[in-house]
C-alpha positions, -999 to 999 in steps of 0.1 A, spaced: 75 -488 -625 76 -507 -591 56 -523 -576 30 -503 -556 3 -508 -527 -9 -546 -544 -29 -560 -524 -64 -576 -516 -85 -545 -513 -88 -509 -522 -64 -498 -496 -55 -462 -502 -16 -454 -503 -4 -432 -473 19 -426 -451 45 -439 -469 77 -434 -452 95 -429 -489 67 -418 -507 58 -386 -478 19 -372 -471 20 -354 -501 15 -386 -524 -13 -408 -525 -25 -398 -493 -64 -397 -498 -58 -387 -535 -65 -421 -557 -102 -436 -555 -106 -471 -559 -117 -487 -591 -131 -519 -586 -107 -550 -573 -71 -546 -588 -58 -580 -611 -34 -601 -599 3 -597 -612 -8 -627 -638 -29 -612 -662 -6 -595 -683 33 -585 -681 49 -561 -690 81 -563 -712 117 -543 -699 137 -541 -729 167 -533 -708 161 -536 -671 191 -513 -659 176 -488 -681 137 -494 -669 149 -491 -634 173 -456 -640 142 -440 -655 119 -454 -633 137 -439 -604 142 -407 -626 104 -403 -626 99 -411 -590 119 -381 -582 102 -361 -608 73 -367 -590 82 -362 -556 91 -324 -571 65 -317 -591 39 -329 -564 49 -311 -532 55 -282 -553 20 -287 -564 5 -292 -530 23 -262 -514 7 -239 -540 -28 -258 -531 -25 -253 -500 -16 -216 -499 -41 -207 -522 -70 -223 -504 -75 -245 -535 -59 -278 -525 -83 -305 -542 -82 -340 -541 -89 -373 -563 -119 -373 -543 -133 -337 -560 -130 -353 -597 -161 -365 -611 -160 -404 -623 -166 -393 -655 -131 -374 -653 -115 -406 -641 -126 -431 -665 -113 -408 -692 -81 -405 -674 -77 -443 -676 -95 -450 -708 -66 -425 -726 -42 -452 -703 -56 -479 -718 -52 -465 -753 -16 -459 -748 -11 -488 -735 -7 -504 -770 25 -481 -775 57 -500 -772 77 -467 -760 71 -448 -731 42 -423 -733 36 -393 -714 8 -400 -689 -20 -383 -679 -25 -358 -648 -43 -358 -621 -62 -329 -607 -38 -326 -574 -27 -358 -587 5 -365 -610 24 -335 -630 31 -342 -665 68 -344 -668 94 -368 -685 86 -400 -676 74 -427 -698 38 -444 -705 43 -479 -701 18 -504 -720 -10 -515 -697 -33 -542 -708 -62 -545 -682 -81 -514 -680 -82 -516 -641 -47 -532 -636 -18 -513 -653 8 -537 -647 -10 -561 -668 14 -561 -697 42 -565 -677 63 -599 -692 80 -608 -665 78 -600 -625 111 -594 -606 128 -623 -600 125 -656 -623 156 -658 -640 157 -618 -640 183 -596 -620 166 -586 -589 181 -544 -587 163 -538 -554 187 -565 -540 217 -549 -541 233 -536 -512 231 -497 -517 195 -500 -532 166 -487 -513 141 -516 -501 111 -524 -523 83 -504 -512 49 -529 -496 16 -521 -496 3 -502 -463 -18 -534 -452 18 -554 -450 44 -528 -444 60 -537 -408 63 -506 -386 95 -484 -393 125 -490 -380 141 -469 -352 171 -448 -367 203 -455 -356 216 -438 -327 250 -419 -337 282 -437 -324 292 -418 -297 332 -404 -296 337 -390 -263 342 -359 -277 331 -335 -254 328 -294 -271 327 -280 -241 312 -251 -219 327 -222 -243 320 -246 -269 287 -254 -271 254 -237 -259 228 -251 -237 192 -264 -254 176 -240 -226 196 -211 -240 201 -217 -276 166 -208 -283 156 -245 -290 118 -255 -278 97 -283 -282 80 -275 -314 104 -276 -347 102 -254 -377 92 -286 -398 62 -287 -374 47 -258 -383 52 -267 -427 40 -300 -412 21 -311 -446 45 -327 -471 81 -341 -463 86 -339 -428 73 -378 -420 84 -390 -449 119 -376 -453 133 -381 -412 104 -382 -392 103 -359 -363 132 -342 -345 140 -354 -308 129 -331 -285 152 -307 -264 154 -310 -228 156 -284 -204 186 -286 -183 194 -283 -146 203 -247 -140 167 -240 -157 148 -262 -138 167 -249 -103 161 -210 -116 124 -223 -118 120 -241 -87 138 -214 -69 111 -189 -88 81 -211 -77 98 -214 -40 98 -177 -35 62 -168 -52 48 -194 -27 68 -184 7 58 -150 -2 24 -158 -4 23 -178 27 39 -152 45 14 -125 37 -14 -148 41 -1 -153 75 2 -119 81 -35 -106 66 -46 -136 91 -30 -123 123 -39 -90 113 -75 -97 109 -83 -125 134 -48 -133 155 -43 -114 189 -24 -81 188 16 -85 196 18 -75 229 50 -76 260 48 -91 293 54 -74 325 58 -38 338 88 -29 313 123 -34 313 133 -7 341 140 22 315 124 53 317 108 73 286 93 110 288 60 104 266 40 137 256 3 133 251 -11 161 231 -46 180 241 -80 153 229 -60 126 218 -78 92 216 -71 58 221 -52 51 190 -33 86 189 -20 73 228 -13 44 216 6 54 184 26 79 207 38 53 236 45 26 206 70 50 188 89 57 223 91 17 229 63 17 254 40 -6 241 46 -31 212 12 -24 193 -16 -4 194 -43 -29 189 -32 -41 223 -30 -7 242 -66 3 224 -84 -35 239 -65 -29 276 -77 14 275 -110 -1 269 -108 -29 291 -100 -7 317 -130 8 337 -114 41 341 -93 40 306 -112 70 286 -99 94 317 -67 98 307 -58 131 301 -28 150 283 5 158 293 35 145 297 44 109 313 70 89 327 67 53 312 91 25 308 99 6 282 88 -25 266 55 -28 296 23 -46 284 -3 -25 274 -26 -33 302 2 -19 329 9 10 308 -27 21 313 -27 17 349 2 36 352 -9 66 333 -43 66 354 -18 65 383 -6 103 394 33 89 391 33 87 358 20 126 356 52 148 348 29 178 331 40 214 337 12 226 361 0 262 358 -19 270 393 -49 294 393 -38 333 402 -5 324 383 17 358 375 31 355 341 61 363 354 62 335 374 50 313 343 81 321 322 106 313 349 89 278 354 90 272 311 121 280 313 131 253 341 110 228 320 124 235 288 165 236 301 164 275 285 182 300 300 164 326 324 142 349 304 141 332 272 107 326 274 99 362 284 117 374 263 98 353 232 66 368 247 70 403 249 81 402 212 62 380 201 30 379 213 7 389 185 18 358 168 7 333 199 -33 334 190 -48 366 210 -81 371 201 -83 409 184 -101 422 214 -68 416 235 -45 435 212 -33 468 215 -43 477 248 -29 507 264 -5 508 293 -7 474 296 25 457 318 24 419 297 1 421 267 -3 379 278 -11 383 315 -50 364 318 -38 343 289 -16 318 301 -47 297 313 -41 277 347 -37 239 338 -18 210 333 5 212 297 30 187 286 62 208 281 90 191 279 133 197 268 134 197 227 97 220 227 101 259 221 88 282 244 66 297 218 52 262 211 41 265 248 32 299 253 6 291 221 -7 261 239 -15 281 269 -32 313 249 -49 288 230 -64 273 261 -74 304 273 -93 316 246 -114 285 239 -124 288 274 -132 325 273 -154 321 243 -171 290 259 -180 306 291 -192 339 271 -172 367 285 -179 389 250 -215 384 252 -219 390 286 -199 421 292 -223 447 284 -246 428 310 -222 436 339 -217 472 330 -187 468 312 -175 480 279 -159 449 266 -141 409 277 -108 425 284 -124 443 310 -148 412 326 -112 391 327 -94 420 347 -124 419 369 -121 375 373 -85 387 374 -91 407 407 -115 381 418 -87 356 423 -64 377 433 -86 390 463 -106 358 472 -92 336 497 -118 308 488 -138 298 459 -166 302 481 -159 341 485 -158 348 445 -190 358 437 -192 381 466 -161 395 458 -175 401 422 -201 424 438 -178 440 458 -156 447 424 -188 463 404 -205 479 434 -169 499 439 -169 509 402 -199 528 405 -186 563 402 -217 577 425 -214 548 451 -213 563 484 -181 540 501 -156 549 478 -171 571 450 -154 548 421 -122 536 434 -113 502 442 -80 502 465 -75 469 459 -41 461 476 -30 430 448 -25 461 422 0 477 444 20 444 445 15 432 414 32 462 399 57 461 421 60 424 418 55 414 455 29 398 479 32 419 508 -1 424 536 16 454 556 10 483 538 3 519 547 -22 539 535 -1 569 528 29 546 507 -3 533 487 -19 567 479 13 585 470 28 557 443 11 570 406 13 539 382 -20 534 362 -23 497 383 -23 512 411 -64 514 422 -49 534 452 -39 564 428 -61 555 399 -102 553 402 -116 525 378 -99 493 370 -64 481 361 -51 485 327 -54 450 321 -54 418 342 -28 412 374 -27 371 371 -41 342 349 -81 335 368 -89 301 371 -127 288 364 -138 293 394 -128 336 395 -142 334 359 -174 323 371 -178 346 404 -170 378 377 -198 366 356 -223 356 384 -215 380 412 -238 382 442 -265 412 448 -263 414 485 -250 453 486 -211 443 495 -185 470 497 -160 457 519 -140 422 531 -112 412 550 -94 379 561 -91 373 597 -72 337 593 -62 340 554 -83 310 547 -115 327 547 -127 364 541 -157 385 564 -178 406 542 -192 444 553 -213 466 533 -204 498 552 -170 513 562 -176 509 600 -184 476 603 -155 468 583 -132 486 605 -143 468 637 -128 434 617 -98 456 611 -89 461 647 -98 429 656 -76 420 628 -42 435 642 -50 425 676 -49 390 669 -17 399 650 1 413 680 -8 381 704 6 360 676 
């Protein structure tokens, strides 16, 4: 055997870099203080042979035991020197001490985790606590020392006076160079920092080569990384920056009154702040809405603005585009006047839309049950324009691009809301009418009769007090002179009595007793209004002397006193 771990103490025997952790690493107990090397030697009958079976058995050993310990340590039943009682152990070395007095070489005991039995030989041992007592000779004196040859392996030392282990020699380098198609980079190759000996980790890895040098990422990885990190933290920055400005920065806004180019902008009916503001951003008015919403409400008079259609310029701050939609400039609507003829309506879409002539009448007298009539309206007898009274007077933004339907709907959609608001259904039967289509012929007559809005309601009473098929002016007929011209599509003051009375048209109130098949122009509020409120002061007649303001009679010979003095004013003119 060689000569193992003397020293002065119970030292265990680990971490031997020949012997591996799976040898006497916490698996031998001490047994009281070892004897020196002079109590006893041992006798080598041939020391060539001693030494070839002694490393025979070594390797044995190393075999048997990590085979051993693998198996331990799999099953869960790895025990160590330390689990054997004493008892165990003083048998193991009192059946040592008896074979000591064997001159051959016996077979030695086991171990519980400790040694296998296998081939190698009992030597003699003298002292029951040192067995290397009955060795004759140690190496050296006169002897051939094997473990100083060249090609031998070093004597092992005990652990208190082995000197740390010595670096392995770096390979000599050859300046052979595989490659880039030859060889494969560590970042690539699958390598990483942790070997598979790490993970086995219990036997042979520090004894038989130590650990592997580590692999080292190379510099296209580290770049791809850096560039990774780079990006994740510019993006982050960036939308940090923008959640800041969004939340707690001032709106973008531009400078100045725009860049001198003009934009048509169509503000639809109730739009708010932010609808203006997303409208005029998407032409290029304005550069946010933030901005336009904090200067509309900035401005004193920045709720009034109204719908339609606007002339804006481009790239203007947002507080001077709200002062120039407050200002009337910027109003390009399409403006429907009160005691509009359809006819007249149609012409003007047409102009505002770049459509040929007629289009839009055209669209309405075949289409007008889709527009949004209210049911009442619908199939009405001899009516001349199913929409006249419908295209409500006001200010619409209609501009090139829009269909004339898209307008016409506006406009009967307007109407209607107001009709139902002011109550002409409800209120009909009130007046002594039948139904609303016949209260807006009446506004209809109103407006086309009244030279003032101050004359309305009394021209209301004159309308009902004419109706009245027992009255005693006109027993029921109205001879109004604006039916006359409205069939004939005129707006003429010189007419006879006996042209009027011969022309037979159902609008003609002339011919006809009672009212006009439907209305003869589109009332504004104010003609609404008078038709729904009219005055009880007994009015039959009225006439305008200076076609600004109209004289009122209640019998037929006071209002032919204003007539003469009527025409003789004419003839001095």
């Amino acid at each position: 055997m060689t000569e193992y771990g003397r020293g002065d103490g119970s030292d265990r025997w680990q971490d031997d870099p020949y012997l591996g952790d799976g040898g006497w690493n916490a698996q031998q107990a001490q047994h009281g203080d070892q004897q020196g090397y002079g109590d006893g030697q041992q006798q080598y009958a041939d020391p060539q042979q001693q030494y070839d079976q002694q490393r025979y058995a070594e390797q044995q050993y190393y075999a048997q035991q990590a085979q051993q310990q693998y198996n331990e340590w799999n099953d869960g039943q790895q025990t160590g020197y330390g689990r054997q009682q004493y008892a165990d152990q003083q048998q193991g070395y009192g059946q040592q001490q008896g074979q000591g007095q064997q001159q051959g070489h016996g077979q030695q005991q086991s171990y519980e985790g400790g040694w296998a039995t296998g081939g190698h030989q009992q030597v003699p041992y003298g002292h029951p606590q040192d067995p290397y007592a009955q060795q004759q000779a140690a190496y050296g004196g006169g002897q051939q020392d094997y473990y100083g040859t060249q090609d031998a392996y070093p004597p092992p030392e005990p652990p208190t006076r082995r000197a740390p282990g010595r670096e392995p020699e770096p390979e000599p380098d050859t300046g052979w160079d595989p490659g880039p198609d030859q060889g494969e980079h560590a970042f690539f190759a699958g390598g990483g920092d942790d070997d598979d000996d790490d993970r086995d980790g219990r036997g042979e890895r520090s004894g038989r080569g130590g650990k592997k040098p580590k692999k080292r990422r190379g510099g296209p990885a580290c770049l791809v990384l850096t560039l990774i990190f780079a990006g994740v933290a510019g993006g982050v920055v960036y939308f940090g920056y923008q959640f800041y400005q969004d939340r707690f920065g001032p709106a973008p806004d531009y400078a100045g009154d725009g860049n001198g180019q003009q934009v048509t902008v169509v503000i639809p009916k109730g739009a708010g702040g932010y609808v203006i503001g997303q409208k005029l951003k998407a032409a290029g008015v304005i550069q946010s809405v933030d901005a336009f919403v904090s200067a509309q409400n900035d401005n004193a008079d920045g709720k009034s603005i109204q719908d339609g259609v606007y002339t804006m310029q481009k790239q203007m701050s947002a507080a001077s585009a709200v002062e120039l939609m407050l200002s009337p400039k910027s109003r390009s609507n399409l403006i429907i006047a009160e005691g509009s003829r359809n006819v007249a309506v149609y012409a003007l879409i047409d102009k505002r839309l770049g459509v040929a002539d007629g289009t839009t009448a055209n669209v309405a007298k075949t289409q007008y049950k889709k527009l949004g009539l209210p049911d009442w309206a619908l199939d009405r007898p001899n009516v001349k324009d199913p929409l006249e009274g419908f295209l409500y007077p006001s200010s619409y933004a209609a501009s090139k691009g829009q269909k004339p339907a898209t307008v016409l709907k506006e406009m009967v959609e307007r109407a209607t809301e107001k009709y139902e608001e002011m109550g002409l259904e409800k209120k009909a039967a009130g007046l002594g009418l039948d139904n609303p289509w016949e209260v807006l012929t009446v506004a209809s007559l109103v407006q086309a009769e009244g030279t003032s809005h101050d004359d309305f309601r009394k021209m209301a009473e004159v309308v009902y007090n004419r109706l009245k098929p027992g009255n005693p002016e006109t027993y029921g007929s109205l001879e109004f002179d604006s039916t006359y011209n409205y069939i004939k599509n005129q707006s003429k003051i010189d007419l006879s009595i006996a042209e009027l009375r011969r022309y037979d048209n159902p609008y003609n109130t002339y011919f006809v007793k009672g009212l006009p098949p439907g209305p003869i122009d589109n009332p504004g509020e104010d003609a609404l209004k008078g038709a729904l409120n009219p005055t009880k002061d007994g009015w039959y007649y009225f006439i305008s002397l200076d076609g600004k303001t109209s004289k009122f009679t209640k019998t037929l010979k006071d209002h032919e006193k204003l007539v003469e003095q009527f025409n003789a004013s004419r003839k001095k003119s």
